[in-house]
C-alpha positions as a Markdown table, in Angstrom:
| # | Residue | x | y | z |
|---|---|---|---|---|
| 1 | Unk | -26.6 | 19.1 | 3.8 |
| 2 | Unk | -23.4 | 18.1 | 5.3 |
| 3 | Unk | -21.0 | 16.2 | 3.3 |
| 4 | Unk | -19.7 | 12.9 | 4.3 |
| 5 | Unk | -17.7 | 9.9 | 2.5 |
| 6 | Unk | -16.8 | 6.5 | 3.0 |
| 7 | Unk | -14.1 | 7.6 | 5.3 |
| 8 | Unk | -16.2 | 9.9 | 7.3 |
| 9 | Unk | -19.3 | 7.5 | 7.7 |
| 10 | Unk | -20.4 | 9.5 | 11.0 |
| 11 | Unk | -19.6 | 12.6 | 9.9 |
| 12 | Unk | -17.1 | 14.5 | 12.1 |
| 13 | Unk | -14.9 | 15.5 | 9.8 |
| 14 | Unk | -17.7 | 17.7 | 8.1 |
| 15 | Unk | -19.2 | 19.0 | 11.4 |
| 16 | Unk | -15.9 | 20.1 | 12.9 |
| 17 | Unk | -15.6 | 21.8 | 9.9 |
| 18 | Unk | -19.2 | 23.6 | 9.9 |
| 19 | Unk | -18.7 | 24.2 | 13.8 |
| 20 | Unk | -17.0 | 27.9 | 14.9 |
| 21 | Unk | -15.1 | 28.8 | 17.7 |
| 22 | Unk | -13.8 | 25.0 | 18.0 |
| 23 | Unk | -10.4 | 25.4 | 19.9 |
| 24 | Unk | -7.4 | 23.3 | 18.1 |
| 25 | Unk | -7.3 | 20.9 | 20.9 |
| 26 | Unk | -11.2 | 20.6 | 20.7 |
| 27 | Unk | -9.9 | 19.6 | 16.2 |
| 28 | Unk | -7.2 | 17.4 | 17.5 |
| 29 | Unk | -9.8 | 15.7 | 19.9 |
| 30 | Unk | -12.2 | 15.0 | 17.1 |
| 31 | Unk | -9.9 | 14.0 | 14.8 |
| 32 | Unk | -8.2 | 11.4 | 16.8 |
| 33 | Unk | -12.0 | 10.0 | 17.6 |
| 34 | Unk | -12.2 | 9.8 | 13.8 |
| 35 | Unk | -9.1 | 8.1 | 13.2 |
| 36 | Unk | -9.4 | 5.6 | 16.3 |
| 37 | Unk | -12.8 | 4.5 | 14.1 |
| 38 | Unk | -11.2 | 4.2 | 10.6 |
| 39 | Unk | -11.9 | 0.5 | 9.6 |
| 40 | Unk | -9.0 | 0.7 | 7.6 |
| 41 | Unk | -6.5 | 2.5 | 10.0 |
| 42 | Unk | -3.3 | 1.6 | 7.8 |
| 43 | Unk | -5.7 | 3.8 | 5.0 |
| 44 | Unk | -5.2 | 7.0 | 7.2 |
| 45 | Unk | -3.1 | 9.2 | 4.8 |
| 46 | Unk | -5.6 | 8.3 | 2.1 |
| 47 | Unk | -8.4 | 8.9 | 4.1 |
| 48 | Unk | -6.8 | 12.5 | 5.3 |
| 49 | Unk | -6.0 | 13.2 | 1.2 |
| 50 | Unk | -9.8 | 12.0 | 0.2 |
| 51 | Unk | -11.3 | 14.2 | 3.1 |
| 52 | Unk | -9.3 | 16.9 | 1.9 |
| 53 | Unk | -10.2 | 17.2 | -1.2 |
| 54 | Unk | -14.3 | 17.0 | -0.5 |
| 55 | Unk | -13.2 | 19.5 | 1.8 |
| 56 | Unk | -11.1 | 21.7 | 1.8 |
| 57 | Unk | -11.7 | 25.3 | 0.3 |
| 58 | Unk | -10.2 | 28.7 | 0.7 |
| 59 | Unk | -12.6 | 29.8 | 3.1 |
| 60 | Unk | -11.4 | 27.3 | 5.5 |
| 61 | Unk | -8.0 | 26.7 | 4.5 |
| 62 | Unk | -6.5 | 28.4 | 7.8 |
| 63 | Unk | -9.0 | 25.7 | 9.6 |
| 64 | Unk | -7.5 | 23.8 | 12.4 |
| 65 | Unk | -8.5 | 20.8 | 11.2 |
| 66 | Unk | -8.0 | 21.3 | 7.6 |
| 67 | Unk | -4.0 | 20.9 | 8.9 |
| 68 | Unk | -4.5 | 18.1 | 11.1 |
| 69 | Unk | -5.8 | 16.2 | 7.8 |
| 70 | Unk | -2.6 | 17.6 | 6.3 |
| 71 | Unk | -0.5 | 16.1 | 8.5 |
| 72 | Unk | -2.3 | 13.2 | 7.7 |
| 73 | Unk | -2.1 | 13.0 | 4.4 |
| 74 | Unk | 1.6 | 13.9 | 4.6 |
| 75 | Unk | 2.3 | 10.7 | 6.6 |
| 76 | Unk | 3.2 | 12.7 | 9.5 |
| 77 | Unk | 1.9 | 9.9 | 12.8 |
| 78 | Unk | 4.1 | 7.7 | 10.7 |
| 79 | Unk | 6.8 | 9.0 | 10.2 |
| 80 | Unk | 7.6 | 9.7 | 13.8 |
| 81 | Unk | 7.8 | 6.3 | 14.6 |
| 82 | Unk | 8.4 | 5.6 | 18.4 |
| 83 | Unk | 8.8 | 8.3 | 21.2 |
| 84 | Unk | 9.5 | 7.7 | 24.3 |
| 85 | Unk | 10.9 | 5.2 | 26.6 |
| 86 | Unk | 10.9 | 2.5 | 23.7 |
| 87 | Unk | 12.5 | 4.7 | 21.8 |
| 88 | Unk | 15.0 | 5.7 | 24.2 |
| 89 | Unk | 15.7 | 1.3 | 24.4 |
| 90 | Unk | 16.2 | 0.7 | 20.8 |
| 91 | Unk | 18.7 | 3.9 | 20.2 |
């Protein structure tokens, strides 16, 4: 039985994580659809830390994305702040 939580209501955390021979774009695509659908988007590094921790196990540690959730949980979309032309405005 696949294992899901309050963050991962549909489950595609779990099943990209039970699925082989996914491709790390193929990870970053399902992630993104997961995060797009958090009801709580400002909860995403929370989410990511929770996920990991149902998750996350030796076996799959090198699991693409095992270190998308990483990032995550790291605060890493956050800290980036704006790219691009806005970016290039403000500076």
């Amino acid at each position: 039985m696949k294992q899901t939580s309050r963050w991962d209501t549909r489950g595609l955390i779990a099943d990209a994580l039970a699925m082989e021979g996914l491709s790390v774009e193929e990870n970053r695509a399902i992630f993104f659809d997961w995060a797009f659908g958090l009801a709580e988007p400002e909860s995403a590094a929370e989410a990511a830390r929770d996920l990991l921790t149902l998750h996350r196990t030796e076996q799959n540690a090198d699991h693409a994305m095992i270190g998308l959730l990483e990032e995550a949980a790291n605060g890493a979309a956050s800290r980036q702040g704006r790219t691009g032309r806005r970016r290039r405005l403000e500076g």
